[in-house]
Each structure stands twice: as structure tokens, then as C-alpha cells.
C-alpha positions as CSV (number, residue, x, y, z in Angstrom):
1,X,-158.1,-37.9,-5.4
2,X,-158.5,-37.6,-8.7
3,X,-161.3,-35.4,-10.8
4,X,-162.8,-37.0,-13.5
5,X,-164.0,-34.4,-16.5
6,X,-166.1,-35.0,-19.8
7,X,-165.2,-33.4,-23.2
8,X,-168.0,-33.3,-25.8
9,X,-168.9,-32.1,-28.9
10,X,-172.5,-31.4,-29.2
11,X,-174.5,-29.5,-31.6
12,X,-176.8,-26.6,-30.9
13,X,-180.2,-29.0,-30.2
14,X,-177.8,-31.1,-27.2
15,X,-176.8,-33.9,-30.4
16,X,-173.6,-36.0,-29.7
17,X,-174.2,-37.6,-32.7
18,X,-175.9,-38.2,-36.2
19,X,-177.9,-41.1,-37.2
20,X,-175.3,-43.9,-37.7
21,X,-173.4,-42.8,-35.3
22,X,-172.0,-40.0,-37.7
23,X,-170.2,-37.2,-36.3
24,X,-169.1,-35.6,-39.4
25,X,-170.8,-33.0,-39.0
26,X,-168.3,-31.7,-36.4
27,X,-165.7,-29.5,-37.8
28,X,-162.4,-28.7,-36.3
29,X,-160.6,-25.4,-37.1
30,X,-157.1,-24.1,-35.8
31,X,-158.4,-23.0,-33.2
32,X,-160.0,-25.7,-31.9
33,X,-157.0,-28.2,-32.6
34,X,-155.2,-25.5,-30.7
35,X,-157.3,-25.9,-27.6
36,X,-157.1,-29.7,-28.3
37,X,-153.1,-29.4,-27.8
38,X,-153.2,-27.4,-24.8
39,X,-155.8,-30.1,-23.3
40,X,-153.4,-32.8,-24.2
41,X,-150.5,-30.9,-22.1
42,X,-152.1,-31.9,-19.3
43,X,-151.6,-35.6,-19.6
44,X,-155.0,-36.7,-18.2
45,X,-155.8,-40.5,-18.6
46,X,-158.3,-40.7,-21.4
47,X,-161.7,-42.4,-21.2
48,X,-163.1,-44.4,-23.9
49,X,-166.3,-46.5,-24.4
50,X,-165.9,-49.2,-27.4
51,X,-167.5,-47.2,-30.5
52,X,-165.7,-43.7,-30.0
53,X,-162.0,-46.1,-28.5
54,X,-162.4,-47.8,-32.0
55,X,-162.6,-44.4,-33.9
56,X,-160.0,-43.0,-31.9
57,X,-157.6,-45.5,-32.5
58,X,-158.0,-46.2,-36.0
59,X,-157.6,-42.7,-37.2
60,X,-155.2,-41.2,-34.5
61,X,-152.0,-43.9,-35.3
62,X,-152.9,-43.3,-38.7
63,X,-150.7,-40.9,-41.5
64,X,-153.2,-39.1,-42.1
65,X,-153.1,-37.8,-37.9
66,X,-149.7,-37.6,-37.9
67,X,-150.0,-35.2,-41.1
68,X,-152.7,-33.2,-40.6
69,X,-152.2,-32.6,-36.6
70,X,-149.1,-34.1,-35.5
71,X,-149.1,-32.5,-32.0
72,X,-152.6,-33.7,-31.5
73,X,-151.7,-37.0,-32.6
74,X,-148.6,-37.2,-30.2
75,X,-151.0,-36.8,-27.5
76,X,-153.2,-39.0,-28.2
77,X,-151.3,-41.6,-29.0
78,X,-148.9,-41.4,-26.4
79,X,-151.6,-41.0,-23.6
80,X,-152.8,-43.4,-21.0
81,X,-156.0,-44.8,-22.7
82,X,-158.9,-46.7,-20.8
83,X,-161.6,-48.3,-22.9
84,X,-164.9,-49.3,-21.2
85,X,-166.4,-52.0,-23.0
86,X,-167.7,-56.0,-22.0
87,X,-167.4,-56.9,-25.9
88,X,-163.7,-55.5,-26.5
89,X,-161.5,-58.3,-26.0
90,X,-158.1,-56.5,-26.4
91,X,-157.4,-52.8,-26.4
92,X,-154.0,-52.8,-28.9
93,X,-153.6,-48.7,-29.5
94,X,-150.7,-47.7,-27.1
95,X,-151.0,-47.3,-23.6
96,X,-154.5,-48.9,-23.3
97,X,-156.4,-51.2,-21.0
98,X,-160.0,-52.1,-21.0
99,X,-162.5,-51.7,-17.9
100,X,-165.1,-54.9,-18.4
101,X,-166.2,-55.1,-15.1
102,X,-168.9,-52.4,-13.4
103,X,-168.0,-49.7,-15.1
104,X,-169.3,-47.4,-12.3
105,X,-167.5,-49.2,-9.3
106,X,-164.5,-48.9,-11.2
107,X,-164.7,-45.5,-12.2
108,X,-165.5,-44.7,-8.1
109,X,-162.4,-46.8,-7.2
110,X,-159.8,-45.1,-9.9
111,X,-160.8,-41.8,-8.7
112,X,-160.0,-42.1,-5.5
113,X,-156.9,-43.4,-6.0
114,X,-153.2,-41.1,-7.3
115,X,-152.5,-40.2,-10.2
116,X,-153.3,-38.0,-13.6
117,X,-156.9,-36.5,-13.8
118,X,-159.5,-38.7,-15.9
119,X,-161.0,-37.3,-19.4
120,X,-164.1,-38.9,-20.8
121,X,-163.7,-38.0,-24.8
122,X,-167.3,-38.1,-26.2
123,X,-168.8,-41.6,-25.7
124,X,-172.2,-40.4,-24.5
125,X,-173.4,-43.1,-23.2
126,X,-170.7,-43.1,-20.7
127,X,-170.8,-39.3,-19.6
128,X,-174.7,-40.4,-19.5
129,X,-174.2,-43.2,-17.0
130,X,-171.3,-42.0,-15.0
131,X,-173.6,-37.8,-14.7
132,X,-176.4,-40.2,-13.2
133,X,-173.6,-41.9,-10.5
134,X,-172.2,-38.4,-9.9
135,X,-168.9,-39.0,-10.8
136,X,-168.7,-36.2,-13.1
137,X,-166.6,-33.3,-11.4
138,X,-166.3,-31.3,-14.7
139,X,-168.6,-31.4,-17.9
140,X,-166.8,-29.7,-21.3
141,X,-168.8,-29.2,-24.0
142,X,-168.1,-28.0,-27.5
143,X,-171.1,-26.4,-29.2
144,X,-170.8,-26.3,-33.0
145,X,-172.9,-23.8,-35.1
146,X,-175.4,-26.8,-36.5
147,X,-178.7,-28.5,-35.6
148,X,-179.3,-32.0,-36.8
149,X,-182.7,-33.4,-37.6
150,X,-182.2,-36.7,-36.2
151,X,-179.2,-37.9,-34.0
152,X,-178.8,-38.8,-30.2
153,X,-179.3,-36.3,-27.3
154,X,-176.4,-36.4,-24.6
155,X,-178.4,-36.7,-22.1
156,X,-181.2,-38.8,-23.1
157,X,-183.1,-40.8,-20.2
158,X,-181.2,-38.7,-17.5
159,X,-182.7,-39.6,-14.4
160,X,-181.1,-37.3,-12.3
161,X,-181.0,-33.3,-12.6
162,X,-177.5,-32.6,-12.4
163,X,-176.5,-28.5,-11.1
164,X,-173.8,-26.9,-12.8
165,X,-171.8,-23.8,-12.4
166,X,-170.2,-21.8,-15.3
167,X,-166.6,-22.0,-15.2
168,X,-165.1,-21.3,-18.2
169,X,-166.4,-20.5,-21.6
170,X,-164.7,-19.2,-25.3
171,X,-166.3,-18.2,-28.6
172,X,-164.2,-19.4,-31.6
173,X,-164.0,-17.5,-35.2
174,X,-165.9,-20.5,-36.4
175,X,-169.1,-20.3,-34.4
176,X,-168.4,-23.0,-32.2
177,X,-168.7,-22.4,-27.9
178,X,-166.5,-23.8,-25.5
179,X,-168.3,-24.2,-22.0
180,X,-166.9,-25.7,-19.1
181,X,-169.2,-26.3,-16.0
182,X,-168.5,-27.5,-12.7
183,X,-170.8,-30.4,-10.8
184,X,-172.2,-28.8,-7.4
């Protein structure tokens, strides 16, 4: 069976993101990319709701990427990608499909099957609606150092209180937190 984790970037007041969708406000040092890379090594299929799969595969094929963090780039590109979406009508980054069906009956049917673990990269509205299922075996959160005014909460409209146990946790030079927590 396979475990399905979340990877987020959140600021200090629980933002996933700025006003217009803006997440500029997160910044990546070395030794966040470096953590990034390691991730990657693990060849997890990636999860992907249509804003944040869009992003993603704009800027990751891109020169730019292949410049600035080729390793991270390699990764991502050369991951299996899923993209939850019903308006997406074809998913052309490499090694993508799209989900347009129940996203939660899907999600409950890939994990029980063989195969790499499953990654949900930001899109909080997914990590929202699949928490409230209790797919979620792992949430990953990285905390930077800000607090935004106005943006979206990860959680918002939770229904369900979701228990968590610390599993892992790293303070980087830059003031961002890793935290890893387990779903009991």
C-alpha cells in the first residue's frame, strides 16, 4: 500500500498563499534546495491540483530551472506527475496524467495499489480535501520566518480535527522550520 504525504510551504500565521495566489513571498536557500534534492531521491509520484501543476510546469522545463537548480529540476521533470483538475484538458509536462474524476475515490484506489509513495506539493485545496477524507498519512510543512496580512489559511473550513505526531523537524540558517507529522 502506498502512503500518501503533503509538502507545504506555509508562513508563520498557517498562509499557503498571498492574495492572488502569490507565493513569492517564499524564499528558498541552499539549504532548502538541498532538502528539495534529497526529497526528489525518493522518486515519489507527485500530486498536483491545476493552479500550482500549471506553475510547476511552466517554470521547472524552463532555463531558468535547469540554471539555477539543475538537480531539482531533473527531479521534477523527470517524475511521475498527477494533476487533479475537471478543467485541465491535457497535462503536456513529462510524465503527467490528469485525475478528473472523484478526486477522493481515486486517491483511495491509487493508494492501495503498488508502487512509489504519493507527494501532494502545495495545492491547499487538495491537502484540504484529501486531510478531511483521511488520506493523509504524512503532512510536511515548511514554515518561513513571515506573516502575511491577507492570504489563504491551509486549513480553512476543516471540518475534521486531524491528530498528529511529531516526526521529524529541522531549523534552517534562514529561519525557516521543517516539521514532519504523522496522521494517528
Amino acid at each position: 500500500m502506498r502512503k500518501l504525504s503533503s509538502y507545504t510551504f506555509i508562513t508563520l500565521n498557517g498562509m499557503y498563499k498571498a492574495e492572488g495566489d502569490d507565493i513569492s513571498w517564499h524564499k528558498h536557500e541552499q539549504e532548502e534546495a538541498d532538502m528539495s534534492e534529497r526529497m526528489l531521491k525518493l522518486n515519489n509520484t507527485l500530486i498536483f491540483g491545476r493552479v500550482t501543476y500549471e506553475m510547476m510546469a511552466y517554470y521547472w522545463p524552463s532555463a531558468m530551472a535547469q540554471t539555477s537548480n539543475p538537480v531539482v529540476a531533473k527531479g521534477m521533470n523527470d517524475a511521475e506527475k498527477i494533476v487533479i483538475s475537471k478543467k485541465l484538458k491535457k497535462a503536456e509536462w513529462n510524465n503527467s496524467r490528469i485525475i478528473h474524476t472523484d478526486m477522493v475515490d481515486e486517491i483511495r484506489k491509487l493508494k492501495k495499489t503498488n508502487g512509489n509513495d504519493l507527494t501532494i506539493l502545495g495545492s491547499g485545496s487538495i491537502v484540504n480535501q484529501l486531510a478531511e477524507a483521511g488520506l493523509i498519512d504524512e503532512f510536511q510543512f515548511l514554515i518561513d520566518p513571515i506573516i502575511l496580512s491577507k492570504g489563504t489559511p491551509l486549513f480553512q473550513g476543516i471540518k475534521r480535527q486531524l491528530n498528529l505526531n511529531l516526526i521529524g523537524s529541522n531549523v534552517y540558517k534562514s529561519g525557516a522550520v521543517f516539521l514532519a507529522y504523522s496522521a494517528l
